[in-house]
gemmi code that builds the backbone of each chain (N, CA, C; Angstrom):
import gemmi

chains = {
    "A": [
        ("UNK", (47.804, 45.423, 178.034), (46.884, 46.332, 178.713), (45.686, 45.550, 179.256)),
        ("UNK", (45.507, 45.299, 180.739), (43.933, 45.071, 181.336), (43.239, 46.169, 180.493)),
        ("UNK", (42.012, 45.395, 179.921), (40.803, 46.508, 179.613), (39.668, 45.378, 180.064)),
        ("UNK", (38.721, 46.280, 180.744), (37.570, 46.280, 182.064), (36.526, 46.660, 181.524)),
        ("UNK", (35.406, 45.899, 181.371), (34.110, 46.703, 181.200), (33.476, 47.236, 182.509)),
        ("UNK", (32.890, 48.605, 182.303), (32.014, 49.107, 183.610), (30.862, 49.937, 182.841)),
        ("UNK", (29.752, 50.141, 183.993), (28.694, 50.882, 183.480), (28.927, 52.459, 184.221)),
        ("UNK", (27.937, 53.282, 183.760), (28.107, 54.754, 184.580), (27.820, 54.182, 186.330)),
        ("UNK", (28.445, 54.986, 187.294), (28.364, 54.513, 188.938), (29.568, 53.649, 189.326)),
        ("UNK", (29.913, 52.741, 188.355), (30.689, 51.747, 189.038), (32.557, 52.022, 188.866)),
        ("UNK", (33.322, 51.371, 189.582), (34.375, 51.604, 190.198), (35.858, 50.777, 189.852)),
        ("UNK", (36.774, 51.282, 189.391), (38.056, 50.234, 189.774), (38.608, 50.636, 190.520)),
        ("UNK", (39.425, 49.704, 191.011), (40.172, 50.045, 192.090), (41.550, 49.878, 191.755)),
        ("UNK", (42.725, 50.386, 192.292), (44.502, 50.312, 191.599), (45.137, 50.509, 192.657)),
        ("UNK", (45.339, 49.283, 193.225), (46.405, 49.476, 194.579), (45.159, 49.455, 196.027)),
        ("UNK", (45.565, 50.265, 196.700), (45.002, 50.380, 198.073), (44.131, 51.555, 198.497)),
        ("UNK", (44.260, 52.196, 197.066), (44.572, 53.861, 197.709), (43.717, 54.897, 196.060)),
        ("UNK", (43.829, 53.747, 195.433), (43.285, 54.966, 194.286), (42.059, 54.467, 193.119)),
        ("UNK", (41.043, 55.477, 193.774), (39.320, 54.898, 193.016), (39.479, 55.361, 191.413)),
        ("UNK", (39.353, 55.088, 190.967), (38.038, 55.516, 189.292), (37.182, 54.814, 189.559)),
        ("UNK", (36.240, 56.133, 188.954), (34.701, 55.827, 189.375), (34.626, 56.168, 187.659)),
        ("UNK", (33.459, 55.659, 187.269), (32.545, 56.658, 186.021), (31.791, 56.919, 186.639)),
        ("UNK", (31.760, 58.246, 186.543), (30.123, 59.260, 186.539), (29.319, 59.333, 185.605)),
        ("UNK", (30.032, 59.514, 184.760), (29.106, 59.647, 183.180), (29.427, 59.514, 181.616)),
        ("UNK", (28.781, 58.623, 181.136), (28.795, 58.360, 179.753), (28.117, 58.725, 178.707)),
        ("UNK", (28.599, 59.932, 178.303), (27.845, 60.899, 177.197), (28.194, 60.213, 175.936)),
        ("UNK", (27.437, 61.243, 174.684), (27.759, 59.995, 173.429), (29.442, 59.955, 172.608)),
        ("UNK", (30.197, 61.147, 173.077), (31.360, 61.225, 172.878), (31.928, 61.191, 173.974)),
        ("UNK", (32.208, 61.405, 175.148), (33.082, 61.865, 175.664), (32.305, 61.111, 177.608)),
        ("UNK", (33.202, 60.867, 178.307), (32.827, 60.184, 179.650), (33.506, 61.043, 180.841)),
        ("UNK", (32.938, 60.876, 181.629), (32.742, 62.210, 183.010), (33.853, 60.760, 183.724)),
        ("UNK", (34.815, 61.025, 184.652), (35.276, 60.130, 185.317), (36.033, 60.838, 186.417)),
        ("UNK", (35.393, 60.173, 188.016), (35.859, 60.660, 189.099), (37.385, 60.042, 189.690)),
        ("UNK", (38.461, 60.609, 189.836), (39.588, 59.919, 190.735), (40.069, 60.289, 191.952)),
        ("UNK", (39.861, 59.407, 192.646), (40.235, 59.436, 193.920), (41.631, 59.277, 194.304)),
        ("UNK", (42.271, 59.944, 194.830), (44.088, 58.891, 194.600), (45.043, 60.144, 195.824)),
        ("UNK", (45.822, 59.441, 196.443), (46.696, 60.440, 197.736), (46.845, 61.387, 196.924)),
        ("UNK", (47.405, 62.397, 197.410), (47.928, 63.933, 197.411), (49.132, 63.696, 196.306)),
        ("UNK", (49.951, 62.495, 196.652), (51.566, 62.203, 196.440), (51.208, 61.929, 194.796)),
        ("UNK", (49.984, 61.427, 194.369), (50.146, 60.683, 193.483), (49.731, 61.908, 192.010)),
        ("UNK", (50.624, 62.280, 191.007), (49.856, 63.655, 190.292), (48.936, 62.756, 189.332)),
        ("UNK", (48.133, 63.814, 188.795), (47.014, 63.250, 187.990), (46.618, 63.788, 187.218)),
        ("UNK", (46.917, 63.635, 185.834), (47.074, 64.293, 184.679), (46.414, 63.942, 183.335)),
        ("UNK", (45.846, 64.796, 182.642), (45.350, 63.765, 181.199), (46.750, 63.699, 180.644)),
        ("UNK", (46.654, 62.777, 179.794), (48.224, 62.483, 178.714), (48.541, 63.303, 177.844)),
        ("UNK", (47.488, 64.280, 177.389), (47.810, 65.476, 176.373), (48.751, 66.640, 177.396)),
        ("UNK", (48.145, 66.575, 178.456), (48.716, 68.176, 179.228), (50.729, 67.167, 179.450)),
        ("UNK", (50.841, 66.428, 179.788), (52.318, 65.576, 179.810), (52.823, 65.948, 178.370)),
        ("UNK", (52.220, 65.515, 177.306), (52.561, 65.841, 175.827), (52.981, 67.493, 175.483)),
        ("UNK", (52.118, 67.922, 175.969), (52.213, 69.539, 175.753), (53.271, 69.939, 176.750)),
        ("UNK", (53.340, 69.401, 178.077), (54.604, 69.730, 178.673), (55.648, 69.451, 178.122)),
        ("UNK", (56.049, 68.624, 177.594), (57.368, 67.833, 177.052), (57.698, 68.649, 175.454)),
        ("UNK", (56.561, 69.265, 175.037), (56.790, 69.825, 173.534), (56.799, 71.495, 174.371)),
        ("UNK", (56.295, 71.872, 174.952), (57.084, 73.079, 175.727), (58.489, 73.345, 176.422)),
        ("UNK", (58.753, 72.030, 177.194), (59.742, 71.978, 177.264), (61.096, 72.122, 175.828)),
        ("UNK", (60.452, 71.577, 174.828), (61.208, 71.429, 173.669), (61.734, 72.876, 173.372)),
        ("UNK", (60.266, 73.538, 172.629), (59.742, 74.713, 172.759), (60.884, 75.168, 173.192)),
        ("UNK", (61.518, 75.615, 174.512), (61.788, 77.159, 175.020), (63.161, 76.966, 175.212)),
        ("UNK", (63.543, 75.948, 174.176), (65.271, 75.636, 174.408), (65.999, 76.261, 172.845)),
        ("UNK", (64.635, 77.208, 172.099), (65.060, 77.684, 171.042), (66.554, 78.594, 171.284)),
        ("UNK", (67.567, 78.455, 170.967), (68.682, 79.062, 170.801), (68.726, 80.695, 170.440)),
        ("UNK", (68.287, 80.928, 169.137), (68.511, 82.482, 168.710), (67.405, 82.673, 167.301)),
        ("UNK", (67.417, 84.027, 167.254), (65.870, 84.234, 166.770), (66.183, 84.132, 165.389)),
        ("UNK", (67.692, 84.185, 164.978), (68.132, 83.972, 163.563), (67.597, 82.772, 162.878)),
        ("UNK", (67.478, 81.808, 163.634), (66.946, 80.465, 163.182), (65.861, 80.829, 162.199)),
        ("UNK", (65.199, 81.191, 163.402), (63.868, 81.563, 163.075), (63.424, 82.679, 162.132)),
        ("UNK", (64.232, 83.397, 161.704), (64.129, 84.454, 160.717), (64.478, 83.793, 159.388)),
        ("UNK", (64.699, 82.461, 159.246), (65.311, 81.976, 158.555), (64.426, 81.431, 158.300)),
        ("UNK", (63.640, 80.531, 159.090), (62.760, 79.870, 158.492), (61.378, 80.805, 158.286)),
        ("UNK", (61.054, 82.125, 158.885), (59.963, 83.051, 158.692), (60.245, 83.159, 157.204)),
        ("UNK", (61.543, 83.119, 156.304), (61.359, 83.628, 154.504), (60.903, 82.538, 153.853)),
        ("UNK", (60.560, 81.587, 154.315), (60.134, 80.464, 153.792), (58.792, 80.058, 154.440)),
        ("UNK", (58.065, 80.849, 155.365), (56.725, 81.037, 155.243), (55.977, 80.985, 154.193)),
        ("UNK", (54.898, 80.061, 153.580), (54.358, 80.102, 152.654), (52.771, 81.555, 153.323)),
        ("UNK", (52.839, 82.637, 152.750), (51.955, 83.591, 152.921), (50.499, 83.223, 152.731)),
        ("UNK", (49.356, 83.596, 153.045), (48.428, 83.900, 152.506), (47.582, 82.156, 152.673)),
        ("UNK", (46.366, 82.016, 152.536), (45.501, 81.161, 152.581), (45.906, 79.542, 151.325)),
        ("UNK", (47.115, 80.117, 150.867), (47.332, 78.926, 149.368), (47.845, 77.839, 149.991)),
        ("UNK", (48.745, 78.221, 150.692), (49.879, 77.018, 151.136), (49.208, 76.140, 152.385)),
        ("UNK", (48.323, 76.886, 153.224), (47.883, 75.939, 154.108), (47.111, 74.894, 154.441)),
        ("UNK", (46.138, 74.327, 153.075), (45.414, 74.041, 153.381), (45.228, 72.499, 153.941)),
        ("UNK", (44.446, 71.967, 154.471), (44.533, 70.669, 155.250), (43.587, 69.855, 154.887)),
    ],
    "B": [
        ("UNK", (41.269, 96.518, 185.683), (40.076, 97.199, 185.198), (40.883, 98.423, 184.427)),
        ("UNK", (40.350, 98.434, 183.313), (40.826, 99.611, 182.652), (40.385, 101.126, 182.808)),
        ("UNK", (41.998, 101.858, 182.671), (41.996, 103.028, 183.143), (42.564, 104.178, 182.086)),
        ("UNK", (42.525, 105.110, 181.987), (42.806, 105.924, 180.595), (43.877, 106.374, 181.574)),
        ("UNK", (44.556, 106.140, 182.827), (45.642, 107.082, 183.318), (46.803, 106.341, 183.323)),
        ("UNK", (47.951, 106.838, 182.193), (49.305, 106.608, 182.028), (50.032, 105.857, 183.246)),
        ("UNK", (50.102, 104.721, 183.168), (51.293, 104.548, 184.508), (52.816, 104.518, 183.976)),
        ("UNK", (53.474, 104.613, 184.851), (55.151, 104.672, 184.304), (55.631, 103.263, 183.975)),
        ("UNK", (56.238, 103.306, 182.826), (56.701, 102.162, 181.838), (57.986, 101.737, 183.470)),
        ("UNK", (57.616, 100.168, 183.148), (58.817, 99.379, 183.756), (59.571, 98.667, 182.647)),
        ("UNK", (60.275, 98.092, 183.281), (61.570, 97.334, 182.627), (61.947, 96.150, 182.362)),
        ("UNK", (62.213, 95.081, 181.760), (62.168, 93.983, 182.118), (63.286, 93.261, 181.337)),
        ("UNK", (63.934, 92.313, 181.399), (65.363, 92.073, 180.636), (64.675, 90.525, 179.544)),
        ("UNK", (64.965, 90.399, 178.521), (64.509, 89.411, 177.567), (65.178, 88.483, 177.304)),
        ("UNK", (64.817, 87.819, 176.794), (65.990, 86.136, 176.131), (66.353, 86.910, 175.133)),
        ("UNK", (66.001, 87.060, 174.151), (66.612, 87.603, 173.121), (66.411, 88.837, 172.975)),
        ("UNK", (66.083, 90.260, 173.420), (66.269, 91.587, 172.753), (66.529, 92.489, 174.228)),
        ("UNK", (67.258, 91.846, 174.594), (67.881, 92.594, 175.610), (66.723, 92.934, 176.674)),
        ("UNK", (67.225, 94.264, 177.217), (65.774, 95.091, 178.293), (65.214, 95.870, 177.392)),
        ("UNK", (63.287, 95.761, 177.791), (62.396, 96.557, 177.309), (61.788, 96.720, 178.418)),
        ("UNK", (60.947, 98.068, 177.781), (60.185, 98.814, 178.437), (58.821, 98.214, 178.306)),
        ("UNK", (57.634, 98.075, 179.094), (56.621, 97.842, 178.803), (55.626, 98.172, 179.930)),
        ("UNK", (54.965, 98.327, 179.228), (53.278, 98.879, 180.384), (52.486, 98.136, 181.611)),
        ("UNK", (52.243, 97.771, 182.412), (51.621, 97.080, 182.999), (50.490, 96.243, 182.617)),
        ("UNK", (49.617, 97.514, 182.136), (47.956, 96.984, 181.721), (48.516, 95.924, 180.468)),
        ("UNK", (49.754, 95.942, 180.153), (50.077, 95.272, 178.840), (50.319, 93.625, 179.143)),
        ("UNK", (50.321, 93.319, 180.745), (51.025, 91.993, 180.769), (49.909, 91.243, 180.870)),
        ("UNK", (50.017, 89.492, 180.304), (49.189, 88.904, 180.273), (49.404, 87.913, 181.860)),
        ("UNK", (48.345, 87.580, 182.097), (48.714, 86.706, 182.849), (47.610, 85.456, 182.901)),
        ("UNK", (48.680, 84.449, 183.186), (48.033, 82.868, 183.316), (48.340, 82.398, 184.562)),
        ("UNK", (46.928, 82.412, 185.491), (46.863, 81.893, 186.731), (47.974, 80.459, 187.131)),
        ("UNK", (47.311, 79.254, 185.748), (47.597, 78.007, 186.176), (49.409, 78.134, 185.078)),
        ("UNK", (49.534, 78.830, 185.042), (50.752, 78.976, 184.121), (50.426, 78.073, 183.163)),
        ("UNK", (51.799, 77.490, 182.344), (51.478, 76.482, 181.273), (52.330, 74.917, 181.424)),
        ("UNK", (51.617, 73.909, 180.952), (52.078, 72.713, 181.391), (53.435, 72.806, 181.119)),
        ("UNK", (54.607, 72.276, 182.143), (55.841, 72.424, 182.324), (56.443, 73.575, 183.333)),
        ("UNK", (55.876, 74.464, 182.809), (55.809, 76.184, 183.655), (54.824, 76.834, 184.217)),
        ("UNK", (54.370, 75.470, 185.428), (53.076, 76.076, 185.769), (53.633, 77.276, 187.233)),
        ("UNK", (54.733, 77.767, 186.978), (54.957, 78.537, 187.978), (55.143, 80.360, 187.570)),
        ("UNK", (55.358, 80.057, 185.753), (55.499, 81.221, 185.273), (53.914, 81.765, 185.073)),
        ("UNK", (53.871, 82.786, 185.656), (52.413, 83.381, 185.338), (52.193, 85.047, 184.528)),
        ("UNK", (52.903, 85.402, 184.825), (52.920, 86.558, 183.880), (54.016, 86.709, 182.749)),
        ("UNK", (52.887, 86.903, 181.656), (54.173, 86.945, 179.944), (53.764, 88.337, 179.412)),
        ("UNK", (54.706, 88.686, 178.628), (54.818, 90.037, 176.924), (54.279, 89.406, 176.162)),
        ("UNK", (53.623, 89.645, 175.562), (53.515, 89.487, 173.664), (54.816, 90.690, 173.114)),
        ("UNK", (55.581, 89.651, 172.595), (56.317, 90.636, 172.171), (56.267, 90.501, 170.776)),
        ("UNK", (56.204, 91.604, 170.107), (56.054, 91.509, 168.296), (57.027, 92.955, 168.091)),
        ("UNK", (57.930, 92.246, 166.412), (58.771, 93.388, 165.988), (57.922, 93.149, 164.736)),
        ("UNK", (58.230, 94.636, 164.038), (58.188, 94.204, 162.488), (58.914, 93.733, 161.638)),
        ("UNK", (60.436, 93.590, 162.076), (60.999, 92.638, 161.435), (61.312, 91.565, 161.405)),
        ("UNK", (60.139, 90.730, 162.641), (59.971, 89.735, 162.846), (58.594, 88.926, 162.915)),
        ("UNK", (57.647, 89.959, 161.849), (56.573, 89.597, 161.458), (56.240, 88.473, 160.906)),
        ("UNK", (55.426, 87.421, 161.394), (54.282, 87.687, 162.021), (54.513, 86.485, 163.581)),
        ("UNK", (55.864, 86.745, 163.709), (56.515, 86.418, 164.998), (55.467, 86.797, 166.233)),
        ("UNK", (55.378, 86.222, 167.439), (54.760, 87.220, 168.645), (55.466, 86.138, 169.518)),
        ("UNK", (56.486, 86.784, 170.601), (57.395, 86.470, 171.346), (56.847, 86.138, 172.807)),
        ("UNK", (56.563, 85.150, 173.115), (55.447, 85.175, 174.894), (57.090, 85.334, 175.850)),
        ("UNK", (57.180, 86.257, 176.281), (59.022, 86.285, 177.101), (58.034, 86.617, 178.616)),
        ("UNK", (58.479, 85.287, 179.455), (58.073, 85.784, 181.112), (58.422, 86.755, 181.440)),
        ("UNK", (58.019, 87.160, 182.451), (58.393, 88.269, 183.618), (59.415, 88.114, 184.363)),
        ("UNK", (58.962, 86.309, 185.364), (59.570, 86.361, 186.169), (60.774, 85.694, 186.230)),
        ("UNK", (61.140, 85.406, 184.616), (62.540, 84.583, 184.082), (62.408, 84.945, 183.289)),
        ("UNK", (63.722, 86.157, 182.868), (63.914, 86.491, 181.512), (64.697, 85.382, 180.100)),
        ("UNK", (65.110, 84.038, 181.142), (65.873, 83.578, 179.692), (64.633, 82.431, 179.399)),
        ("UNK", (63.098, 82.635, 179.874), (62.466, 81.739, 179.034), (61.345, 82.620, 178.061)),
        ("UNK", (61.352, 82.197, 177.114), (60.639, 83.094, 175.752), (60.626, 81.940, 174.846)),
        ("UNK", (58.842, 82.238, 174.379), (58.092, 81.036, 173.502), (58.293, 81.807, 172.069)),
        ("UNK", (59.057, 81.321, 170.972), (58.515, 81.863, 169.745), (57.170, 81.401, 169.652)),
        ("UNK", (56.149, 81.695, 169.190), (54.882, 81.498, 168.651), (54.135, 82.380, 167.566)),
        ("UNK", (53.182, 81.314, 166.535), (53.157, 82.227, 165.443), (51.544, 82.473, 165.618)),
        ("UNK", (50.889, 83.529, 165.153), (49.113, 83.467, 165.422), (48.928, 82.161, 164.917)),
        ("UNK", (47.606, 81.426, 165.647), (47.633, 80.206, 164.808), (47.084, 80.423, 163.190)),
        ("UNK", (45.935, 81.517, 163.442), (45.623, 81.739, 161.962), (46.672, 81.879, 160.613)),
        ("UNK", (47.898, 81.998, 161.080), (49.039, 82.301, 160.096), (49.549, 81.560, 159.871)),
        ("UNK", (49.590, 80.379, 161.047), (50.078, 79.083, 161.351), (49.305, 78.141, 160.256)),
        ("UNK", (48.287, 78.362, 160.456), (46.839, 77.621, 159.778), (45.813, 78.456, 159.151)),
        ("UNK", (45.965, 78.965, 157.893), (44.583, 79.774, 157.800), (43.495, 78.832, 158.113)),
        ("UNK", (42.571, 79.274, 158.623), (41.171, 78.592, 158.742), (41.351, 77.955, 159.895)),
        ("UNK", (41.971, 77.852, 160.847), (42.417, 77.248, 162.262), (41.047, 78.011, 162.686)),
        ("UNK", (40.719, 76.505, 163.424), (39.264, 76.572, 164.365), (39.012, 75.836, 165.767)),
        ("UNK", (38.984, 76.822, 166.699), (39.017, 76.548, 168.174), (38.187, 75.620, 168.293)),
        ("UNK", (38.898, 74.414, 169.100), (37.618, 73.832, 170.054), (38.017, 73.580, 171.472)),
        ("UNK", (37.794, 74.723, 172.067), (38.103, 74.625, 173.418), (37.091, 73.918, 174.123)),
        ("UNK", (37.500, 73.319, 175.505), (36.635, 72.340, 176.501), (35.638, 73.439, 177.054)),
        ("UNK", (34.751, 73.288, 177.786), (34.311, 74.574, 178.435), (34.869, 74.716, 179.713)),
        ("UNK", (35.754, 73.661, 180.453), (36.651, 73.889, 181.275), (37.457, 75.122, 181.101)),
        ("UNK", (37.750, 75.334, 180.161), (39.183, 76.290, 179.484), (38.524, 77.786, 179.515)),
        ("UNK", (37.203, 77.464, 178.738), (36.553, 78.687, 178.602), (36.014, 79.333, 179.863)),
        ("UNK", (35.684, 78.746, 180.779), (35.174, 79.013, 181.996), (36.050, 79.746, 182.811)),
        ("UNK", (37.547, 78.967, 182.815), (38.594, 79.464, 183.556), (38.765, 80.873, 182.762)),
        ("UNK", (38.904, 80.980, 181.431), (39.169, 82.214, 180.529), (37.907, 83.663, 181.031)),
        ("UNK", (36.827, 82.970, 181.683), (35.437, 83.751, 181.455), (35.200, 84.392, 180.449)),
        ("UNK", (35.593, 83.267, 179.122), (34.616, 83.228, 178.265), (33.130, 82.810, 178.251)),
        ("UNK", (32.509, 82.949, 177.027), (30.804, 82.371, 176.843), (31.143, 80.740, 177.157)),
        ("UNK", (30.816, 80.036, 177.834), (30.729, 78.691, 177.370), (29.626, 78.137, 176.202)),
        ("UNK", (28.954, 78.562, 175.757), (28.028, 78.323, 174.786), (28.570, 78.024, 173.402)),
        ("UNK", (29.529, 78.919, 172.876), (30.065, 78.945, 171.620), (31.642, 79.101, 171.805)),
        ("UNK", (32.380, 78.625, 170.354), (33.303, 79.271, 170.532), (33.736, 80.232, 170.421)),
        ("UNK", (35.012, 80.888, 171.344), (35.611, 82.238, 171.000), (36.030, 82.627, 169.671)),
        ("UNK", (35.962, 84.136, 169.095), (36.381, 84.401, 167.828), (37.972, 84.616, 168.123)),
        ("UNK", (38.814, 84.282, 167.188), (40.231, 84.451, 167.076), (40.314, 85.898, 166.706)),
        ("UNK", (40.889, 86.685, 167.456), (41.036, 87.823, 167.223), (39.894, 89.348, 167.827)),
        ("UNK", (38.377, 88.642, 167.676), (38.034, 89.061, 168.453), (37.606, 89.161, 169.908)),
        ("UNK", (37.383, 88.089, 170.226), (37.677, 87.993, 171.457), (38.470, 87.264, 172.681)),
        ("UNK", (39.666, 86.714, 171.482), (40.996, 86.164, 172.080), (42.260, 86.006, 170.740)),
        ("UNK", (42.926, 86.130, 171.701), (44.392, 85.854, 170.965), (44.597, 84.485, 170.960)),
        ("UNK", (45.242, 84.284, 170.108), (45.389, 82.853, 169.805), (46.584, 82.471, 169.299)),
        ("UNK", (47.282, 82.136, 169.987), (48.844, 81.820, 169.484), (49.372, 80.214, 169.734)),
        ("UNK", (50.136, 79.932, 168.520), (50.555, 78.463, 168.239), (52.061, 78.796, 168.676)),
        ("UNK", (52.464, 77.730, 169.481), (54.063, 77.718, 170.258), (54.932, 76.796, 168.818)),
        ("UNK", (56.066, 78.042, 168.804), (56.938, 76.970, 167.541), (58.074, 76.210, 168.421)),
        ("UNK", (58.634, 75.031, 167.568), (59.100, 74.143, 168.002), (60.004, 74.002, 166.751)),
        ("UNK", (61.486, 74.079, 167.383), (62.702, 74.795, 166.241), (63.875, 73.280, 166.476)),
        ("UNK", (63.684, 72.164, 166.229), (65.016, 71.425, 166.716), (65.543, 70.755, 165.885)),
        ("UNK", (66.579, 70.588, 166.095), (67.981, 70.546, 165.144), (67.672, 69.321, 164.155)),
        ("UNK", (67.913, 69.759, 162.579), (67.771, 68.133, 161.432), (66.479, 67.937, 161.936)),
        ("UNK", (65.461, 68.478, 162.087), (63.826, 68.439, 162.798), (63.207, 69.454, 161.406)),
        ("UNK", (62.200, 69.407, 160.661), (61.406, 70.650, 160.232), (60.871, 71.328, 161.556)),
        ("UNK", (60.434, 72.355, 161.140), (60.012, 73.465, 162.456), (58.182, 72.674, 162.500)),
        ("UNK", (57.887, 72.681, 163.758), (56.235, 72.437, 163.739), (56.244, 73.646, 165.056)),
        ("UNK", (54.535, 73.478, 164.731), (53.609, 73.977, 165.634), (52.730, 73.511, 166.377)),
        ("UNK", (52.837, 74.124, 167.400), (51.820, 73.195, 168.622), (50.082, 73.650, 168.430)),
        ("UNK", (49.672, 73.447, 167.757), (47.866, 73.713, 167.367), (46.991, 72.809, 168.001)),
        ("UNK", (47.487, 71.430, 168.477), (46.769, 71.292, 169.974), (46.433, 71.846, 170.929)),
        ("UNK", (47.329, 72.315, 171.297), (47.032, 73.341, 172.647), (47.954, 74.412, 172.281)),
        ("UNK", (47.026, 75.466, 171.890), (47.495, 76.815, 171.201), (47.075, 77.741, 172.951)),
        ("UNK", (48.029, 78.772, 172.719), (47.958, 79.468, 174.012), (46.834, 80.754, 173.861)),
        ("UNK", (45.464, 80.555, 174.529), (44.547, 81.290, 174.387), (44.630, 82.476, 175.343)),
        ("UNK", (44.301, 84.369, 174.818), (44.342, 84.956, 175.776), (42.831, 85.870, 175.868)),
        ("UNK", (42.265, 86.282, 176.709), (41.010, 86.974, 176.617), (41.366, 88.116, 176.486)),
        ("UNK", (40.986, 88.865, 174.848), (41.455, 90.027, 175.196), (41.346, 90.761, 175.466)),
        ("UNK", (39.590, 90.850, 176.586), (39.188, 91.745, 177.337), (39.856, 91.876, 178.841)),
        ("UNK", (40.310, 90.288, 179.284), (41.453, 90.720, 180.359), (42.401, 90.299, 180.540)),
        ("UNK", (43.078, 90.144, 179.278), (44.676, 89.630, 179.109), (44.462, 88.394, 179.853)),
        ("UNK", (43.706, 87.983, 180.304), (43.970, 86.419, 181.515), (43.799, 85.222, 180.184)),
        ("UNK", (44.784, 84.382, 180.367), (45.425, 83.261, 179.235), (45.481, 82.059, 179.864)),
        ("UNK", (46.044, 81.088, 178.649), (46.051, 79.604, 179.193), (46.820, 79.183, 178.278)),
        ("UNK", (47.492, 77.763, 178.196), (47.465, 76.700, 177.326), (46.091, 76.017, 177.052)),
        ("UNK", (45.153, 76.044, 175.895), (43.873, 75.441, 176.050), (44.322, 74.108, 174.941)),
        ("UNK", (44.130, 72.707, 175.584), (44.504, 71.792, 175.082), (42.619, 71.676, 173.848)),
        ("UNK", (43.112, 71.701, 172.718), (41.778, 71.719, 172.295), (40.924, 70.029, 172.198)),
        ("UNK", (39.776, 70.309, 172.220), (38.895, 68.615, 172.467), (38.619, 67.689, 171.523)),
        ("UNK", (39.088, 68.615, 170.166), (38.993, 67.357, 169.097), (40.505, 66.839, 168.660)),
        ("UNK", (40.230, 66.084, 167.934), (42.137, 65.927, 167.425), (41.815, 66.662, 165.813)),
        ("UNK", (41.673, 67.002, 165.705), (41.924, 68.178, 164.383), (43.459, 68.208, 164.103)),
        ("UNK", (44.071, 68.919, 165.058), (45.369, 69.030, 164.755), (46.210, 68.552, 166.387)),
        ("UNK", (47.241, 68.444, 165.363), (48.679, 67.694, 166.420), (49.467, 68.558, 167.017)),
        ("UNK", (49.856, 68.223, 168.314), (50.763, 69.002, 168.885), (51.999, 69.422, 168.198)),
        ("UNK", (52.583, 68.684, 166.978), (53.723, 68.382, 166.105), (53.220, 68.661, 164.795)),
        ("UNK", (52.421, 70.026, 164.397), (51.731, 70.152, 163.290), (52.973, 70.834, 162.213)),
        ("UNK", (52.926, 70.495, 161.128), (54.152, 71.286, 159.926), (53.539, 72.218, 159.643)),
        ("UNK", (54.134, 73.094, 159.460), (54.451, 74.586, 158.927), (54.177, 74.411, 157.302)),
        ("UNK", (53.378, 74.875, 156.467), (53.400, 75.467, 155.742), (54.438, 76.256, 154.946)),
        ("UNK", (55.556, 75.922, 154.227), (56.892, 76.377, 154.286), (57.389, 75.967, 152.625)),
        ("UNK", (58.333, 76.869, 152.017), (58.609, 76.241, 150.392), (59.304, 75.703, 150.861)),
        ("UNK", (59.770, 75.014, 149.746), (61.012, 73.890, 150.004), (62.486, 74.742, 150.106)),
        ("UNK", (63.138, 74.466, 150.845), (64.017, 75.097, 151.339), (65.223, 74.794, 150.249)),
        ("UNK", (65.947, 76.055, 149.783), (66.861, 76.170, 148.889), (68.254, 75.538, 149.559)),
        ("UNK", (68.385, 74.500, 148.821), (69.897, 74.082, 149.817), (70.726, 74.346, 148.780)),
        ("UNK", (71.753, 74.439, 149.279), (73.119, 75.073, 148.961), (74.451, 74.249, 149.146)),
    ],
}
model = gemmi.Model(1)
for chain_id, residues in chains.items():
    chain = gemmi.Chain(chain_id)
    for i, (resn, *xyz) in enumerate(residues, 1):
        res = gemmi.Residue()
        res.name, res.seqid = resn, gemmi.SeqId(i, " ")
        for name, pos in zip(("N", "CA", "C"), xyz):
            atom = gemmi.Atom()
            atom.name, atom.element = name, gemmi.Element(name[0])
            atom.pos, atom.b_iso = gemmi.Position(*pos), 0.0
            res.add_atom(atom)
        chain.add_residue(res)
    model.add_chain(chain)
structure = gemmi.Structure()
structure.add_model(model)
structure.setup_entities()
């Protein structure tokens, strides 16, 4: 992996055609502008993740499965905790 | 906008429980749909009681796609939103605080059923709905608290 130091304002560039900018560097979390063609999609990596586990998701077969595993629900506030 | 005058029940055919009847004011809808299905925009909550504490998201406009999903609170007691204010904004929620589960959104975790797999839940991005105007999302939440691939809470399964 290239890793780049930049300050808030400044720019990389990737190819011919597609900016990151930082806008802003808060104390968690950074504001970042992209510039990039129409052709090119642009996505955080969680919303790809969540697509691919939705996709998983909706290939459930029959609800018996699932009634199956609902009796083995642990009920109530005991079983869950984290 | 809500109206106290009856409209006539339509129809709609399901992945799993055949055709039901259901209300209009009853359908939810998600503008940006959900990542993968950003084309499906209107879903059911569908809930039986003998498939408690099941709630079935079955599209409109494709009856053979239908999300099992469980509340996340059931999923997780003590499950705690942290939506972006992106999410909330689109929802026209408060951006200030977070939404209450239940009171002023639904909150449902998508199950994930695959084969020699334990069952998980998606509590990353749990599907948020406002339930002042049914308008919903996938809201990817901003902390990592929990995993898209979260376990179920479950006894140990009696094998045979």
């Amino acid at each position: 992996m290239l890793v780049m130091r930049r300050r808030a304002g400044e720019s990389i560039l990737i190819g011919e055609d597609i900016e990151i900018q930082i806008i802003h560097i808060g104390e968690s979390r950074i504001k970042i502008g992209i510039t990039a063609p129409k052709s090119v999609p642009v996505s955080t990596k969680e919303v790809k993740l969540v697509g691919q586990e939705n996709l998983a998701a909706a290939q459930l077969r029959s609800v018996a499965a699932l009634r199956n595993l609902l009796d083995r629900l642990i009920e109530g506030p005991t079983g869950g905790e984290k | 906008m809500a109206t106290t005058q009856t409209t006539p029940l339509r129809r709609c055919e399901t992945r799993y429980f055949g055709p039901v009847d259901y209300d209009e004011q009853s359908v939810m809808l998600f503008p940006d749909g959900i990542p993968a299905f950003e084309q499906e925009q209107r879903f059911l909550a569908l809930r039986q009681p003998i498939n408690e504490p099941l709630v079935f998201l079955q599209s409109l406009a494709n009856p053979n796609l239908c999300f099992a999903t469980l509340p996340a609170l059931s999923a997780c007691p003590g499950y705690q939103l942290s939506m972006a204010p992106e999410d909330l904004d689109a929802l026209r929620l408060e951006t200030g605080r977070q939404p209450v589960i239940g009171r002023d959104v639904l909150c449902l975790a998508i199950l994930s059923l695959e084969e020699n797999a334990p069952p998980t839940v998606n509590l990353l991005a749990p599907i948020v709905v406002n339930l002042r105007t049914l308008c919903g999302r996938q809201a990817i939440q901003t902390d990592s608290l929990y995993s898209h691939r979260e376990a179920l809470p479950l006894r140990e399964a009696a094998c045979s």
